[in-house]
N, C-alpha and C positions, 0 to 999 in steps of 0.2 A: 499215665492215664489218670492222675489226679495232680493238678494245681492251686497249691492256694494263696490265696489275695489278703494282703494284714493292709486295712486301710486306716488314715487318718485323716480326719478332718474338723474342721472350727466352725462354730454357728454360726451366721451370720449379725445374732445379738443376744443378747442373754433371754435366755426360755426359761419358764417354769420349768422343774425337774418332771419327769415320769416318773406316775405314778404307778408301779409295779413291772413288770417284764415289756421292754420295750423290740423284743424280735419281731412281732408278727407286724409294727408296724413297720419297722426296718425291711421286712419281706413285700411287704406292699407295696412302699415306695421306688424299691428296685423293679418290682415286676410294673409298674405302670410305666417305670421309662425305658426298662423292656421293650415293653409292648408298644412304646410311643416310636422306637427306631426302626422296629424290623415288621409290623405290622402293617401289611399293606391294602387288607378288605375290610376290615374296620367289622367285622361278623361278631356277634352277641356270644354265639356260643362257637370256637375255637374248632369242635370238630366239624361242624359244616362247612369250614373254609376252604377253597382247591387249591388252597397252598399249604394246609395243616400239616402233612407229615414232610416238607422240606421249612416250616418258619422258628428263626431260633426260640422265639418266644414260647411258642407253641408246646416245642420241643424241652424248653427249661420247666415251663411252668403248668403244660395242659396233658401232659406224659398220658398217654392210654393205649391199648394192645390196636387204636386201626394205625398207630405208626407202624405197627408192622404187623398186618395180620396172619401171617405164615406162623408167629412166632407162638412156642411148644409152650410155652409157662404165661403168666397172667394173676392177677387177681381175679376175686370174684365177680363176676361178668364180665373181666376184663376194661371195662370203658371206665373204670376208676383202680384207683390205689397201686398205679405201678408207678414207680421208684422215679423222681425226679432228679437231674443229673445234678445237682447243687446242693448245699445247704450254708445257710448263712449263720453267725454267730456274733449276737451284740456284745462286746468287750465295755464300752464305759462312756457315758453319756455325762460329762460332769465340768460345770461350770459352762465356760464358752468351747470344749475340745469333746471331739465323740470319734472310736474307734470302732472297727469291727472286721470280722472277720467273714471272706465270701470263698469255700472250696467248691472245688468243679472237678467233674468225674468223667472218664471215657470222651466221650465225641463233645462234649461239653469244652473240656480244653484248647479245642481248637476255634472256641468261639471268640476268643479274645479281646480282639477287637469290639465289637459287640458289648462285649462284658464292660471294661473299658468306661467307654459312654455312657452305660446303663447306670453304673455306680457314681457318674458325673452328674446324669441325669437325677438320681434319687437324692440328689442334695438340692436339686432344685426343687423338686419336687416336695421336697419333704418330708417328716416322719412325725405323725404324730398331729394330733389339733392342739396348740396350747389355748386353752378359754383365756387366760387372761390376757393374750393378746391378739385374741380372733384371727392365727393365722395358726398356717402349719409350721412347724418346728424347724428351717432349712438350714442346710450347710455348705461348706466349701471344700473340696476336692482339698489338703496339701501335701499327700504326699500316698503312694501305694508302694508297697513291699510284694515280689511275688516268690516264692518257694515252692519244694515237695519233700517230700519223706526221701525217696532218692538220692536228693542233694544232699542229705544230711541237712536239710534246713536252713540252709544255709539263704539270706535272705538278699535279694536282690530289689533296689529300686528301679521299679517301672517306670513311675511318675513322680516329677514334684513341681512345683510352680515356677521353678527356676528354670530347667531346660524340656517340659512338658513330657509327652509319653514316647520312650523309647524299648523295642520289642527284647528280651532277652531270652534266647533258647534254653530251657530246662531239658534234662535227661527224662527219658520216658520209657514206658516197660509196655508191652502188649496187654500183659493182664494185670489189672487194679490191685491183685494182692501181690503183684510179687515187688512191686513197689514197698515191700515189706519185710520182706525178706531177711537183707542184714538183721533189721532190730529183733524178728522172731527169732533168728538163729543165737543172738546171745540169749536172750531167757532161755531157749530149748540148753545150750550149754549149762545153763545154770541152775536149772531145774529148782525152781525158788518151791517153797511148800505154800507160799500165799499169793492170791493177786487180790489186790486193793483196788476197787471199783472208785473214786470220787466224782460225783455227777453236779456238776457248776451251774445248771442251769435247770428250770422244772421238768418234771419229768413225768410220762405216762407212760406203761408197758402193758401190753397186754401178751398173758403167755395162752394157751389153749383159747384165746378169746376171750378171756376172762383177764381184768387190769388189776395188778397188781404192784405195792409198792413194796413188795421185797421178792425179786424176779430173782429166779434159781438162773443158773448160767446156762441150763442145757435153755430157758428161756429168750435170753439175750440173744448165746451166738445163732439161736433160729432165725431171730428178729433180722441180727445183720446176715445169714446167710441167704435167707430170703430179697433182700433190696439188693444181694450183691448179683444173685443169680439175674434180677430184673434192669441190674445195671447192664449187668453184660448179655440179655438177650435186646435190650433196646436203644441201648446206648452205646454201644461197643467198647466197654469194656473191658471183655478177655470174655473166656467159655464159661458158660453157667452149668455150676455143679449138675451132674448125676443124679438119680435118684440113689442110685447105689453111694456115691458120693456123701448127700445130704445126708442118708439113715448113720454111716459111721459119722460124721462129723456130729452129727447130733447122739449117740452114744458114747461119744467120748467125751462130750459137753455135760454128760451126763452124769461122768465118775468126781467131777467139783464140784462140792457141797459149801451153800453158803452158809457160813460159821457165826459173821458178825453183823451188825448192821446200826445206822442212826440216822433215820430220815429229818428232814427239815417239816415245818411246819406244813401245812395244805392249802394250798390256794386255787381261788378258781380263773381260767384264764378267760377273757374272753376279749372279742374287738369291736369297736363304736365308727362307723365311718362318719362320714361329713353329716350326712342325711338324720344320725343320730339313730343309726339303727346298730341291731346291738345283737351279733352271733357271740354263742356260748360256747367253749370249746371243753366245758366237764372240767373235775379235780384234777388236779396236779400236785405233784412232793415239789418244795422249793428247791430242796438240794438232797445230796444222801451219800450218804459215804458205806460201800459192802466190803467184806471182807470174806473171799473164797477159799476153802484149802483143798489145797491137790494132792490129791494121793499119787506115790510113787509110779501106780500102773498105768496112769495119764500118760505120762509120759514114754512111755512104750506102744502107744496107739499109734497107727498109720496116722491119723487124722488130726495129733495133738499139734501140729506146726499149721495145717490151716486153722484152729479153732484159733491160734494165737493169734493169724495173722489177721482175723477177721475182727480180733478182740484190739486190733492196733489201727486198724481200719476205721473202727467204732469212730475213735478219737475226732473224727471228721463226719463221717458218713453221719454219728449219733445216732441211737435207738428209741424205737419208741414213735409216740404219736409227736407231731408237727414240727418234725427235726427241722423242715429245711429252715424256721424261721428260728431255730438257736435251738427248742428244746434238746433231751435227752444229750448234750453234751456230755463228756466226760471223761475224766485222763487216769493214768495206770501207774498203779505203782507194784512192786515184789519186793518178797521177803526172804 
């Protein structure tokens, strides 16, 4: 139930470099050629379309409770903030070569093909306006990697320019976290006294609704418990936590106290489309390194092997505000 995509590709000529975090335009350029394949009413806003809750586009990028209105959970009014199946992650934009990375979650996975295209398509499309040479930034497809946690990571070429794109079956699990399983079970063996948070990309958390740049952990695994539960009520996923579920997991989340911490500088994100209009997305940490310790009784909690698996989850899923366009990454380390 999760796939990810390590792509590689070459400018088509040398661009200015980017100027500060370049994901949300990476995000852009994929969802318009998205939206350029599978789009078939061409409708302004997504949910009046009579094809919105079967369009993958729709589905990747316009996610809200009328794709399933039955469904028990939701954000606040539901017609915004439910968890969309992807997140994408810019790796390095430098000289003539740019990489990045695209995961996909639950019924997302089975878009592939689609996907595919889309990532074809955002190099034509472009990332980015370079002024000095009044065009957008574009690139070429040469090669795609696709893996999972499952696999052991083990990386398979999809595409390369030589013999083009060929399908390769991954192993898959019903439910999103137990694609996790092995790796939780060693830490649960090992019962480390520290976990080391390093967050590679900016980052925004909001814990009680309130944004914080040094988030306790019963914060975090809320943040991923919450998108995971909205994965799996709309995306198919696996079964979304209990409420009985949710309270222990979030009480056990609660006995790690974060000990250490060193954020990066503050920046503020925001994006300039063609037209020269200019949405503000608030502060952000550039980077931040936490450092949590576990008390022994952690590890005696019904609930300490989901908190882990969610906190392994992270690594892709990411927390926090505008993950799918790279924010809130971040990888794990024990002590």
């Amino acid at each position: 139930m999760i796939t990810i995509y390590h792509v590689y590709g070459r400018f088509i000529e040398r661009y200015s470099k980017f100027k500060g975090f370049w994901g949300l335009a990476l995000r852009g350029a994929f969802g318009v050629a998205l939206r350029n394949i599978t789009c078939k009413h061409e409708f302004d806003e997504c949910k009046n379309c009579p094809e919105y809750k079967e369009c993958v586009y729709a589905r990747m990028f316009e996610s809200s409770s009328l794709i399933k209105p039955s469904a028990k959970i939701a954000a606040v009014s539901g017609l915004e903030g439910v968890t969309n199946p992807y997140t994408l992650f810019p790796l390095y934009a430098d000289g003539n070569k740019i990489s990045f990375i695209l995961s996909v979650f639950g019924e997302a996975c089975d878009y592939e093909n689609a996907l595919i295209v889309a990532i074809m398509g955002a190099g034509i499309e472009g990332i980015g306006y370079d002024v000095s040479k009044a065009t957008r930034r574009r690139f070429l497809i040469e090669r795609i990697e696709k893996y999972t946690p499952l696999d052991g990571e083990r990386h398979h070429v999809i595409f390369n320019t030589d013999v083009g794109y060929r399908f390769k079956d991954l192993p898959r699990t019903k439910n999103l976290l137990d694609a996790f399983e092995k790796e939780a079970n060693i830490i649960l063996d090992e019962k480390p006294s520290d976990i080391l948070l390093f967050f590679k990309s900016p980052f925004r958390i909001a814990v009680n609704g309130i944004f914080t740049y040094r988030p306790s952990m019963e914060g975090i695994i809320m943040n991923l418990s919450r998108k995971y539960s909205m994965l799996c009520e709309y995306h198919d996923a696996g079964v979304p936590f209990t409420l009985s579920e949710a309270r222990g997991i979030k009480m056990a989340a609660r006995k790690v106290r974060l000990t250490y911490y060193v954020i990066g500088k503050r920046i503020r994100l925001r994006k300039v489309d063609m037209r020269g209009n200019i949405k503000n997305f608030g502060e952000f940490a550039l980077q931040g390194a936490f450092t949590y310790s576990i008390p022994s009784d952690f590890w005696k909690s019904e609930h300490a092997e989901t908190v882990i698996r969610l906190l392994l989850l992270g690594r892709y899923l990411h927390v926090g505000k505008l993950t799918t366009a790279g924010c809130g990454k971040y990888e794990i380390f024990t002590r």
